[in-house]
N, C-alpha and C positions, 0 to 999 in steps of 0.2 A: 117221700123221703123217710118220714116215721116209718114206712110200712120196710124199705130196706135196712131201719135200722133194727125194727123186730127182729129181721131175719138173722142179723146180726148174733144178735144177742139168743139165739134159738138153746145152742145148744147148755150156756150158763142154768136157761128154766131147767131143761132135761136134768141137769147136772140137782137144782135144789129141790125139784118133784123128789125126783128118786132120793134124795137124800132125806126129805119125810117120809117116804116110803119104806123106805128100808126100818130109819127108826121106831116106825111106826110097829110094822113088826117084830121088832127085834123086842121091843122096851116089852108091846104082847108076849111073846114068844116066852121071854124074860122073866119077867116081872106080874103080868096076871094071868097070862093063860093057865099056869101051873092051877092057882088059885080065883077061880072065875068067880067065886064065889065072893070071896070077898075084897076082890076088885073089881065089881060090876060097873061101879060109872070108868073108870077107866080105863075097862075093856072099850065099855062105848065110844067113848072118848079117841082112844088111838084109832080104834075100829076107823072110826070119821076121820080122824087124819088121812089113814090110809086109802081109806074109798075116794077123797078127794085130792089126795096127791096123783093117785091113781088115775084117774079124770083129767087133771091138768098134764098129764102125761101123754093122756089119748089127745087132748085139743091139742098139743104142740107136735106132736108127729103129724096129725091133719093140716098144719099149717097156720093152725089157728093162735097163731102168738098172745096175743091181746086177750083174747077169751081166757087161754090159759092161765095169765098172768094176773087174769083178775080171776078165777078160781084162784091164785094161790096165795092172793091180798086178802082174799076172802079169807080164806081160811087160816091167814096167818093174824087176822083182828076177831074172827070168831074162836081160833083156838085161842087168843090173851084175855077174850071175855068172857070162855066159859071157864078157863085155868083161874081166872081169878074169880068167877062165882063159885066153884064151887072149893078151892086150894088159900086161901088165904088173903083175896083180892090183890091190892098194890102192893103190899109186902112180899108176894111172889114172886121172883125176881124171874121167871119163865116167863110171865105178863110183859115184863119190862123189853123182854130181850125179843118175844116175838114180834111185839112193837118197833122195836127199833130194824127189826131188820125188816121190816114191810115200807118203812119211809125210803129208802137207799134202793130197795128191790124197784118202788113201784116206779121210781125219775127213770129208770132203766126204758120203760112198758111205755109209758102215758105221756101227755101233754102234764104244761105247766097249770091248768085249768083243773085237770082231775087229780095230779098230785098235792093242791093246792086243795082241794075236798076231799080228798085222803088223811093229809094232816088233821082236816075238822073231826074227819071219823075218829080217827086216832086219839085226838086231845076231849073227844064224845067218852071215845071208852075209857077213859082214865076218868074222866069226871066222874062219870056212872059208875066206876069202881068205887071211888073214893065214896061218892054220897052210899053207894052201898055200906062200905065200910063202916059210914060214922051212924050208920041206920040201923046197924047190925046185921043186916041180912045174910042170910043162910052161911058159907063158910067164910066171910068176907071178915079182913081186921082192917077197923080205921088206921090211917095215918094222920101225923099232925098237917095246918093246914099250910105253914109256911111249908115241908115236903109237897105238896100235891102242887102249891103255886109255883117251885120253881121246877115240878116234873112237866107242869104245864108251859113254863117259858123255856125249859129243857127240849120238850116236843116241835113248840112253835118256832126255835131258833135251829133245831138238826133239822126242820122242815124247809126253812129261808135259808140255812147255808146248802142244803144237800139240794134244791130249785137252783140255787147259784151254780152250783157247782157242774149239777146234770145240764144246766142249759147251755156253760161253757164246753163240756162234755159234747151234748146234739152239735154245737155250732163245728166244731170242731170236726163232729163225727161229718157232719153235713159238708164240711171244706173237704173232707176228706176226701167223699163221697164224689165231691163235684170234680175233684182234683181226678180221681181214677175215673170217673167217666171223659174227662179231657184230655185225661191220656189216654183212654183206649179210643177216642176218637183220633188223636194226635197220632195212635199209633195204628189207628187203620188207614188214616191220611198217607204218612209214611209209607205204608205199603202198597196203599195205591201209587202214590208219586214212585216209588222204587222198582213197582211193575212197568210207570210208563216210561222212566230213567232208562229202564234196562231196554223198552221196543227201543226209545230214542235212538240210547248210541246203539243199539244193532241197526237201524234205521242210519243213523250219521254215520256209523262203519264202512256201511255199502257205502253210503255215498261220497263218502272219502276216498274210498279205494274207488270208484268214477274217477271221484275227481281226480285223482292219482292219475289214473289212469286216463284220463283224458289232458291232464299234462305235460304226461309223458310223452303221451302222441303228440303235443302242441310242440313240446322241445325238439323232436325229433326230427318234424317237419321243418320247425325254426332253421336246426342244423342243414337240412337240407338246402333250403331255401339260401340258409346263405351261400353254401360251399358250389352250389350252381352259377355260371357265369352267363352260359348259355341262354336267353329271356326264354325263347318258346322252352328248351329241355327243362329250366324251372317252371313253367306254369303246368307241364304236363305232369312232372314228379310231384307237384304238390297237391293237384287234383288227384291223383291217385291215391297220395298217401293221408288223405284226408277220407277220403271214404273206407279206405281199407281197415286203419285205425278207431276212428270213431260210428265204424259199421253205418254209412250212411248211402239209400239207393244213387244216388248220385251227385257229385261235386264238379261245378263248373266256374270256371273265371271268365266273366266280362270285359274288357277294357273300351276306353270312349274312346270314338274315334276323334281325329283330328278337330272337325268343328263342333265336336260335343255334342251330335245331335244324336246318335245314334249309342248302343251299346253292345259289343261285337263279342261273341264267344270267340274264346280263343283258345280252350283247353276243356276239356273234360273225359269222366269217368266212367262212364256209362256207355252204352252203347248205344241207345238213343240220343244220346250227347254227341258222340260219334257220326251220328246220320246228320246232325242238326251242326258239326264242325263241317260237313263235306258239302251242306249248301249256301256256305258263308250265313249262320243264324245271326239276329242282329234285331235287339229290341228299342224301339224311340225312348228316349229319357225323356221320365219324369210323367208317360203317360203310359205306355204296355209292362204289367205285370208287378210284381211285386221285384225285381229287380228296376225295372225304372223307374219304382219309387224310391228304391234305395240310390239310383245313380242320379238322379233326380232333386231327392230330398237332404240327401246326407244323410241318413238315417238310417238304423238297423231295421227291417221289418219283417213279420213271424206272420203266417198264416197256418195257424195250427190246424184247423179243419179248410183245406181249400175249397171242398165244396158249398163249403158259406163263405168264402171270402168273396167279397167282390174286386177286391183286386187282382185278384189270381189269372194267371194269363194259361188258361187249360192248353197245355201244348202235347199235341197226338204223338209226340216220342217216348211222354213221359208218363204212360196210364198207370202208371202205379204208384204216383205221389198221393201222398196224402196230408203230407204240411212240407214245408217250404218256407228259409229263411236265407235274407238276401243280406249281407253285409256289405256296407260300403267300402271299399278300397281309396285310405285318403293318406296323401304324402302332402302335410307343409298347409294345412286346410284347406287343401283340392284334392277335389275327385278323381281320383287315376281309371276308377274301376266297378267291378260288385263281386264278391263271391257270394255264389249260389248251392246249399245245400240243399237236399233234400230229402222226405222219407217214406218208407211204407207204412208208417203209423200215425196213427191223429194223435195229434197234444206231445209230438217226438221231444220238442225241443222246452227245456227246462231256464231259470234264469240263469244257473250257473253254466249250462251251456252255450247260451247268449255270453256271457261274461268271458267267458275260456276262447269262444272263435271271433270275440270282437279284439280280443291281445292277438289272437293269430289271423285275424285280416291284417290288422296293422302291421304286425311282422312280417305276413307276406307282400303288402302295398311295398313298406321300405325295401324289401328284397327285389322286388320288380323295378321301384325308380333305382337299385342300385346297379342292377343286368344293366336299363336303359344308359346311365350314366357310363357305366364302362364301356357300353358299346358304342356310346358317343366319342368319350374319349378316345376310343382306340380308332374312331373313324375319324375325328378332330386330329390325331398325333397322324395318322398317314396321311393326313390331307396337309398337315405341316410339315410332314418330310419332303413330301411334295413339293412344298410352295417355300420350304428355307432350301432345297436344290435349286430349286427354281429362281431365287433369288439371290443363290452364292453364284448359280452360274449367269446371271445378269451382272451383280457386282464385278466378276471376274473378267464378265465382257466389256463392262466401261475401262476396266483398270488394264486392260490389254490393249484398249482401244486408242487409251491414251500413252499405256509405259507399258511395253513388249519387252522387254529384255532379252536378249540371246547371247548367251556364254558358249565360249569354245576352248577347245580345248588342244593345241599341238604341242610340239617338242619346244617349242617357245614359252608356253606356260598357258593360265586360264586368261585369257583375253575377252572383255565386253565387246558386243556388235558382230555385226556378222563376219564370218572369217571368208579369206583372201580363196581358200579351198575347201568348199561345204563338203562335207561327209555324204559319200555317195554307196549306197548298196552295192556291194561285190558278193562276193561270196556270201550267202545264206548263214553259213555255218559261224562265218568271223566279224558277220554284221547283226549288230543289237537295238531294238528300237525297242523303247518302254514309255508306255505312256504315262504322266503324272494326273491321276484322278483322285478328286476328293467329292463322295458321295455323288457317286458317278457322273460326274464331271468332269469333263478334262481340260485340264489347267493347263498342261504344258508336257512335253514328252522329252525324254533324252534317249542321244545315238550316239554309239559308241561303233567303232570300226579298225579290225585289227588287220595288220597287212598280213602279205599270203606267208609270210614265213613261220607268222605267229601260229599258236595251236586256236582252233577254231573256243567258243563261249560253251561252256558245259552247262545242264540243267542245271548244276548247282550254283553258280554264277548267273545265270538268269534268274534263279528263283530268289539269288541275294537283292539282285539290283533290283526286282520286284517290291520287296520289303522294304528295303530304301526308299523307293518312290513311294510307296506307299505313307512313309512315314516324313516324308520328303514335302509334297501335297499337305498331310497332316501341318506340318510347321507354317507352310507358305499360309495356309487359309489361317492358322493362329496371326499371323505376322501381321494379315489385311486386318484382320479383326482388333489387335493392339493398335494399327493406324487407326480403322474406325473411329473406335472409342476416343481413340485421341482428338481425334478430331470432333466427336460430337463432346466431347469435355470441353473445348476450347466453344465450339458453337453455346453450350448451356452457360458456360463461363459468360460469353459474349449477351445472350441472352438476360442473365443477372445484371448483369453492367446497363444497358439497356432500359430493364423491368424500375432497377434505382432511380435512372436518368429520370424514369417517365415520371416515378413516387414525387420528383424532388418539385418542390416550389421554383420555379424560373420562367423567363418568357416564352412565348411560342417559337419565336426567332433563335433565341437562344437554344432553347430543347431538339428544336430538329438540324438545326449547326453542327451540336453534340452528336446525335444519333447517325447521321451525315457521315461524318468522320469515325466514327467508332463502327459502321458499319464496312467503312472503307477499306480499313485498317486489319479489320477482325478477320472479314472477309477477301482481304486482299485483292480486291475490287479496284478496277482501272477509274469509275466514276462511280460515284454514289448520289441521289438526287430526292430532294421532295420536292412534289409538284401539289400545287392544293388547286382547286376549282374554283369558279366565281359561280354567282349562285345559279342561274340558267345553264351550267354544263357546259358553256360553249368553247371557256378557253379556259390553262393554267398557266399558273407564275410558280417559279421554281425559287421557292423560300429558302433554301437548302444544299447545298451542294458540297462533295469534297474529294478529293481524285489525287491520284500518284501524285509525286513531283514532277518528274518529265511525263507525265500525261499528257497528248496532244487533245487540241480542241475544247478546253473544259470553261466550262458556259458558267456565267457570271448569275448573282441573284439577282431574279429581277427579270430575268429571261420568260418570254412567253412562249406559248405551245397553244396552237387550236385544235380543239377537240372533234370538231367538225372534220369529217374523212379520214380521222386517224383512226384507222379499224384494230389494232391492238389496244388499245385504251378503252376503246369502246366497247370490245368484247369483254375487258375489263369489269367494266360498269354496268354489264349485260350479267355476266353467271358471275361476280363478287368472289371473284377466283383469281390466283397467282396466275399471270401469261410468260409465260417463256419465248422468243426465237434465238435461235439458232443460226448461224451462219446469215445474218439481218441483211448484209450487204444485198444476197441474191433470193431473200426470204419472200417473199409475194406481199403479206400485209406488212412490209415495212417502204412499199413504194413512197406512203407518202411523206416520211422524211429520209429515205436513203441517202439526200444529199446531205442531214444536217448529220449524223452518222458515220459515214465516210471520214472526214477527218477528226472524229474524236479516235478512233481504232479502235470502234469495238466492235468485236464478234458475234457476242451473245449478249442479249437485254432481256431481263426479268422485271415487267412490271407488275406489282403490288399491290394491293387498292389498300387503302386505309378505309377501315367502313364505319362510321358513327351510327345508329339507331337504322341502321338495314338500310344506308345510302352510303355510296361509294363519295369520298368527299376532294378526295386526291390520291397519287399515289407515289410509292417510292421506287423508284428507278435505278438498278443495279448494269451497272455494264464489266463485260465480261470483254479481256484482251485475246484471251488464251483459246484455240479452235479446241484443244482436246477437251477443253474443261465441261462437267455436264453439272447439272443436277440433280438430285433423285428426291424421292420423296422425304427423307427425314429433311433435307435442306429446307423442302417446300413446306414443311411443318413449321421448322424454324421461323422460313420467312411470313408466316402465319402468325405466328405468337410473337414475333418482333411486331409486327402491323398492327396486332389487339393492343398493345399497350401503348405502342404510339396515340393511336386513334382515342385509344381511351384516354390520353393524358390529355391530347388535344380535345376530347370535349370536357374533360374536366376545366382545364386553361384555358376554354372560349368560353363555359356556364360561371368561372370565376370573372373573367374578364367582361362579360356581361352583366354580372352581377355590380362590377366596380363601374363599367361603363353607365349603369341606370344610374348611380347615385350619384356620378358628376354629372349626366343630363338632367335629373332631380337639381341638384346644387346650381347648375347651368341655367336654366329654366327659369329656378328662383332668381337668381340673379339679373337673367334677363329681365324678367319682370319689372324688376325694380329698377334696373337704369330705365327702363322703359315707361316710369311712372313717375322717374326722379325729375324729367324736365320736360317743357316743352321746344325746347330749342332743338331740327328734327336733325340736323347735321350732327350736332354731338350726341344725341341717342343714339345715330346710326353709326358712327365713327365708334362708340365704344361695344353697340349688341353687334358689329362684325366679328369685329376684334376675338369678341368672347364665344361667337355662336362658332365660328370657324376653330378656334379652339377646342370646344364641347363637342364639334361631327370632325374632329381630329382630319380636317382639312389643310390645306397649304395658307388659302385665303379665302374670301366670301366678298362675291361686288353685289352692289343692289343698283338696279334698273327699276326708276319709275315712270311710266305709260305718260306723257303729255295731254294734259286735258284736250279731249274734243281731235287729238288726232292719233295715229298709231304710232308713233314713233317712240325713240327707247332713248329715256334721258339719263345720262351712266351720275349719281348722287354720291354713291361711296364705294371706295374698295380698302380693304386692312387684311393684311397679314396673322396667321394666327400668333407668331412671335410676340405681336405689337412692333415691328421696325417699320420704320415710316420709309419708304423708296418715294420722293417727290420725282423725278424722273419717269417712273411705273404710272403716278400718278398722271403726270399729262400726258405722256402716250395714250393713257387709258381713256382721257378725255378726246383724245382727237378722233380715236377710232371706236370708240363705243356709242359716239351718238348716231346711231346708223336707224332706217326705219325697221319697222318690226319683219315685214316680210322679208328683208335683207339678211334677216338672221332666222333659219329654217328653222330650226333646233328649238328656240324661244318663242318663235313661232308657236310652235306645237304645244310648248306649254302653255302658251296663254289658250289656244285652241280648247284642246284636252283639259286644262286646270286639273292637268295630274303632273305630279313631277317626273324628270328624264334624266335618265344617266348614261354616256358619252364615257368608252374607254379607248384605248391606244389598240388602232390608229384611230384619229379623228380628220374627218374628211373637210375638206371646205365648200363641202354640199351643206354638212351641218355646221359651220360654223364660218364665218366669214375669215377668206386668209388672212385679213390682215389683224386678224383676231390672235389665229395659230402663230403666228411671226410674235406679237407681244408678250403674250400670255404663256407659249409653251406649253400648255396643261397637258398631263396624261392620260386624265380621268375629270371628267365634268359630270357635276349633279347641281339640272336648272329644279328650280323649286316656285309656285308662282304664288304671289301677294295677294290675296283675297279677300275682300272686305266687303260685306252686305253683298256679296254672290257674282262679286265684280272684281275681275282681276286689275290692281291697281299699280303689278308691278312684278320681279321676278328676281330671286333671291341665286346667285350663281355660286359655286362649291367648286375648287378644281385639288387638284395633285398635282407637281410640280416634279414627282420622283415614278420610277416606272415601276411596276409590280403591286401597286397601289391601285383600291376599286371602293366603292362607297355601296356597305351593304343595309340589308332589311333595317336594321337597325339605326342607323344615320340616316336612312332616308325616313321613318317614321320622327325621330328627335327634329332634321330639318324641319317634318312639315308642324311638327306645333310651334317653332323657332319662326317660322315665316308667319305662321296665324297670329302671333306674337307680333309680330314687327308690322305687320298687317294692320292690325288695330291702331298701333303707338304713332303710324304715317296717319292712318285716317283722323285720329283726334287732332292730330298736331294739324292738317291740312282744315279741319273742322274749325279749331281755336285760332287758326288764323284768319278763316274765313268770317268766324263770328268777330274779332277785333276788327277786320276792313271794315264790315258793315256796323258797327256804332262807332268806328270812325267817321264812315260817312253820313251815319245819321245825324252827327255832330255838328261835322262841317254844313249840314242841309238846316238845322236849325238856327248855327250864329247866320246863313247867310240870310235866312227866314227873315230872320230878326232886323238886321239892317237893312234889309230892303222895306220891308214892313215901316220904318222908323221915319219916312216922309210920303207926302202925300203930291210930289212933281212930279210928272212921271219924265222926266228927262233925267231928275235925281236917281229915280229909282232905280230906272233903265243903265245908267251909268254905275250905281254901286254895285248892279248885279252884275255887269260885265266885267270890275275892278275885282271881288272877288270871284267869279269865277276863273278869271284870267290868272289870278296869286293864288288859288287852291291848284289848278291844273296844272301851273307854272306855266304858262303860254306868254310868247311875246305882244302879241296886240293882240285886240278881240275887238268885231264889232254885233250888234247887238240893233235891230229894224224890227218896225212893227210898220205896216202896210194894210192900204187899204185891200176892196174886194179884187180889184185889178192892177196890185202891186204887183211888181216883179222881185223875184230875190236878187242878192248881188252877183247872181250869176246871172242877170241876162233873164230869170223864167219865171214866168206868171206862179204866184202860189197859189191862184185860185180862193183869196181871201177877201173880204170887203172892207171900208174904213181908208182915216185916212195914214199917212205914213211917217212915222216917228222915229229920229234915228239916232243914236246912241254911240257914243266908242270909248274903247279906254286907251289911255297908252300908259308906256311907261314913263317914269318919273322926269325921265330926261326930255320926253315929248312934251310933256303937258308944259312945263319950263319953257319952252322953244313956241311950244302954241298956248296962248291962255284964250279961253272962250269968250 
């Protein structure tokens, strides 16, 4: 740092060398040379100045700063100590001044260490002046001493502020120093950064204008891609203009085929592309090539050097690739496809051209599922032109089939139905036939015929009545179509009504009553009907019903139908589908009831299944009066969504009603319990658990039959009403004909057999049930239930119905049987508690008789009190009472085979013993 500040400071020496130099000779010049003589030390004297300003002038052009600078410290403390040895010492004011200007010079040159021993030189040669001075020596004049002590604190203090000063000075020089070397660093940085500023954006230039350029191509193609409707004309336009634009050896499209297994060129560029389109090319996804990893992976994939790729699928069309990059083609995040570029150079493709053909795969994916989508569409719209022709000319065929209309037209006016004299072709020229078609259909035609006087029909009048008809057709098919609608308004209308009925809280009876009739009514329907099933399938009851006012034939609730060989119903309950016939009277599967059919009049029956949880459960039966009248499919849709919310209201109103029905067999149950616990007296526990169990399995009534000890026969105990009304009359019929034996009654039989319960619907035969049963009883519907107690059937629990259409399902027969396990137990205690009362009755009566016989020691006493009370415990009229030897006989006549001899005993009664005393 000092050394560039020397340099610094170079030319200031140059500038005060020369400036003693010059004086040097000039003051010579001047002032002694004229006179050498008698200026000889001051010749010398300058002389020496000059020679060594001279000196310091040679070291500072050599470079030698420092050396210089002390020659000129030197010579600026030797000139003030010779001027004042030999000029006047400290009184010289030259002394003073050379001095002072060697302190200021030397902070310029040196460190603070040599300026700092400068000063001592300095403050040396004033000392040494001064003591010259006061010594007298040679031209030297004393000064006083207070002068020398403050030229001495004069020296020491311009030495300590000029140290201050110069050091702020170097520090300063030194910031400075350090400050231009960090900006010439900062400003070679600069220009480095601004050299590589400038490659950059020449470098981003280019590749702007790429990029430019490669999205120009991207748009262009975009354009294309969309304005094409054509699928194959877009994939071939785009593989073209994809290579042409972004100079690439060849561009092909993939698409998968149908079960994705494969991926099928469909379009390319090249002409190797070309050979490999004309042998149907085609890669497996997800394992051949770097496109099946892209159709495969969903994934863009680059092989910049193929010959180190190992995915690379080396294909002999293509020897000039040398990178290859497969884009996936994805609509909706499915793979539709791959585009395939490829090139003749290694490391072709860049990230931004990954980025630039990954927006134009996508744009061309969208552009292909949009070709597919219209070419759907346009094959969807003619396949609906098709199929709405196809269905106006079906509509057209029922509605002709049923109302044909024919107008005519004479001098009488427009008359309906056919006329008294059809229009008959004459003449060609004066006869006009036009047919009425709408969407080439033909609806109906009109003929016009003019007599022979008339002028014959010109083109221009046949090409009116053309347009007429045409427009004609036009109306007629609006007119069917405002009926339609009208009528499917009224059907959804009917529908709503319906969908309400089914929302509303009401009974089952109630809800299909409603729906019955509002079906009737809506549909204009000669009968309307629900039929529900019993649980085996085998038969229905028609819950439902409702029909014209003069409807003949119309069947009462309550009405049954066997399921069994009725093949419409059946088929029914087979494919869970609407059954239509059609003309029923002469319809093949309507043999098995064409008789009950016949006189209601109908023509045509639509049966319905109602389906709960993918089981046909019943159905609704619509009858048709009308022969024209048909169905089509929106009807059939209708009667579809009218049968789901039936069905569904009805399992909601049976999972309610089951829900209610648990909690009165719950309440039921308990109750039973408890009469059943309340007493032992077994008539009135049975008289009140009929009553209530018949109640609880919503029965008519409940009889109980209990089994006669030790033989099989059936002893009738109780019967109740679920009402509680007492029939004393019911009752003793009930007694005369229910105590029958068991095998007498097959049906009850069987349950005690089985000890499983039986249920008996309408008809009930007198195979199972004794007639003189069916003559009392009436029943519809019997559920026998059998009494079990310790694995012994002790009886059998009877359930009837009294009304038709009525059956006792899963439900009732499970609640019966814990009712009878119940009533089971409460007979056995009660038969228990009776049996243990007899027996310590009779242990009783064996004790007092103990006793009193015990109570003498005669035995004629003895003999006699035990024949008096056994005679009054039995209640017997006399008693006799023998004890017999070994060859006694009894009072029959016959040996007992006993020994001893014979003692004999009797009692009588009160009025005997009176008449005989012993």
């Amino acid at each position: 740092m000092m050394n560039r500040s020397l340099s610094n400071v170079r030319l200031p020496l140059y500038f005060v060398n020369a400036a003693v130099l010059l004086t040097a000779i000039v003051v010579m010049a001047v002032f002694y040379l004229p006179e050498p003589a008698r200026f000889p030390r001051e010749l010398v004297l300058s002389s020496g100045f000059a020679i060594v300003a001279l000196l310091a002038i040679f070291l500072t052009r050599r470079g030698r700063t420092r050396a210089a600078a002390a020659v000129y410290l030197l010579l600026m403390l030797g000139g003030a100590a010779v001027l004042g040895y030999a000029f006047h010492g400290l009184r010289n004011p030259s002394v003073l001044g050379l001095l002072f200007i060697a302190l200021p010079f030397a902070g310029l040159y040196f460190d603070r260490r040599e300026n700092f021993l400068l000063v001592v030189l300095v403050n040396l040669v004033v000392a040494g002046l001064y003591f010259g001075g006061v010594n007298g020596m040679a031209g030297m004049e004393p000064i006083d001493l207070d002068d020398f002590i403050i030229m001495l604190m004069v020296f020491f203090g311009t030495g300590a502020v000029l140290d201050f000063t110069i050091t702020r000075f170097r520090t300063a020089l030194a910031l400075s120093e350090e400050s231009e070397t960090r900006l010439a660093a900062q400003n070679t940085e600069l220009t480095r950064v601004q050299s590589e500023l400038e490659q950059r954006v020449e470098e981003r230039t280019q590749a702007v204008a790429k990029r430019v350029a490669q999205l120009e191509a991207s748009a262009e193609v975009a354009r294309e891609a969309a304005s094409i409707r054509d699928l194959q004309l877009l994939l071939d336009r785009v593989v073209n203009l994809i290579s042409d634009r972004f100079d690439y050896y060849h561009t092909g499209i993939f698409l998968l085929d149908e079960p994705r297994e494969y991926a099928v060129l469909q379009a390319a560029s090249s002409e190797g592309g070309q050979r490999m389109l004309a042998r149907g090319h085609r890669l497996l996804v997800g394992k051949v090539g770097v496109v099946g990893f892209a159709a495969g992976m969903g994934q863009s994939r680059i092989a910049q050097d193929v010959g180190a790729d190992v995915i690379f699928y080396d294909n002999p069309d293509m020897p000039e690739t040398r990178s290859e990059l497969a884009l996936p083609l994805r609509v909706r995040a499915e793979i539709i496809g791959v585009l395939d570029v490829q090139s003749q150079q290694r490391n072709a493709f860049t990230a931004e051209d990954l980025q630039i053909l990954e927006i134009l795969a996508d744009q061309i994916a969208l552009a292909i599922e949009n070709a597919r989508v219209l070419e759907n569409s346009r094959r969807a719209l003619e396949e609906l032109q098709v199929i709405y022709g196809q269905r106006v000319a079906q509509a057209w065929r029922r509605r002709l089939e049923t109302e044909a209309p024919e107008f005519h037209y004479d001098r009488m006016g427009v008359g309906i139905g056919r006329s008294s004299q059809p229009v008959e072709a004459g003449d060609a020229e004066r006869f006009l036939s036009q047919p009425i078609i709408f969407r080439n259909q033909v609806i109906g035609a009109l003929e016009l015929n003019r007599e022979d006087d008339e002028p014959p029909f010109t083109s221009e009048e046949r090409s009116l009545v053309a347009e007429i008809m045409e427009q004609t057709g036009l109306a007629l098919e609006n007119a069917r179509l405002v009926d339609q609608i009208r009528l499917r308004s009224d059907q959804i209308q009917l529908l709503q009504e319906i969908t309400a009925m089914a929302a509303s809280l009401r009974s089952e009876e109630e809800l299909l009553q409603d729906v019955c009739a509002k079906l009737q009514a809506g549909l204009d329907l000669l009968h309307a009907g629900v039929i529900l099933f019993n649980d085996d399938r085998t038969l229905g009851v028609l819950v439902a019903t409702a029909s014209r006012p003069d409807a003949p034939g119309a069947d009462a609730v309550g009405a049954t139908l066997p399921l069994v060989g009725n093949e419409p119903t059946q088929e029914v309950m087979r494919s869970l589908q609407t059954v239509v016939l059609y003309d029923v009277l002469n319809h093949p599967q309507a043999a098995a009831f064409r008789d009950v059919m016949e006189p209601r009049g109908t023509h045509t029956l639509a049966i319905i299944p109602l389906i709960t949880r993918g089981e046909v459960i019943g159905t609704i039966g619509l009858d048709v009066a009308e022969a024209t009248r048909r169905f089509d499919d929106e009807d059939l849709n209708l009667f579809n969504q009218v049968s789901a919310q039936i069905a569904q209201a009805l399992d909601s109103t049976r999972l309610f009603q089951a829900e209610q029905r648990g909690r009165q067999a719950a309440a039921a149950l308990l109750e039973i319990s408890q009469i059943a616990s309340s007493s032992l007296e077994l008539r009135q526990v049975l008289r009140e658990v009929t009553q209530r169990s018949a109640e609880a399995i919503d029965a008519s009534r409940c009889v109980v039959f209990l089994l006669k000890p030790g033989s099989q026969d059936l002893d009738p105990v109780m019967a109740q009403y679920a009402d509680g009304r007492i029939d004393e009359a019911f009752w003793q019929r009930f007694r005369q004909v229910g105590i029958q034996p068991l095998v007498a009654v097959p049906a009850l039989h069987s349950v005690v057999r089985t000890r499983q319960p039986l249920t008996l619907t309408t008809p009930i035969s007198a195979g199972q049930l004794p007639q003189a049963w069916l003559d009392v009883f009436r029943s519809q519907s019997v559920l026998a239930v059998p009494l079990l107690s310790q694995d012994e059937v002790i009886g059998i629990m009877v359930y009837d119905h009294t009304q038709r259409g009525q059956a006792f399902d899963s439900a009732q027969i499970e609640l019966s049987l814990t009712i009878a396990g119940q009533v089971a137990t409460t007979v056995s205690n009660v038969t228990l508690y009776e049996q243990t009362v007899r027996r310590a009755e009779r242990e009783r009566l064996v004790s007092e008789i103990t006793t009193k016989v015990r109570a003498s020691n005669d035995p004629r006493l003895i003999l006699q009190t035990a024949i008096e009370e056994l005679r009054s415990a039995l209640n017997a009229k006399d008693g006799n009472l023998l004890l017999r030897g070994p060859s006694a006989e009894t009072p029959n006549g016959k040996a007992n085979g006993a020994s001893g001899h014979t003692i004999r005993g009797r009692a009588r009664t009160g009025q005997d013993q009176e008449e005989q005393k012993p």
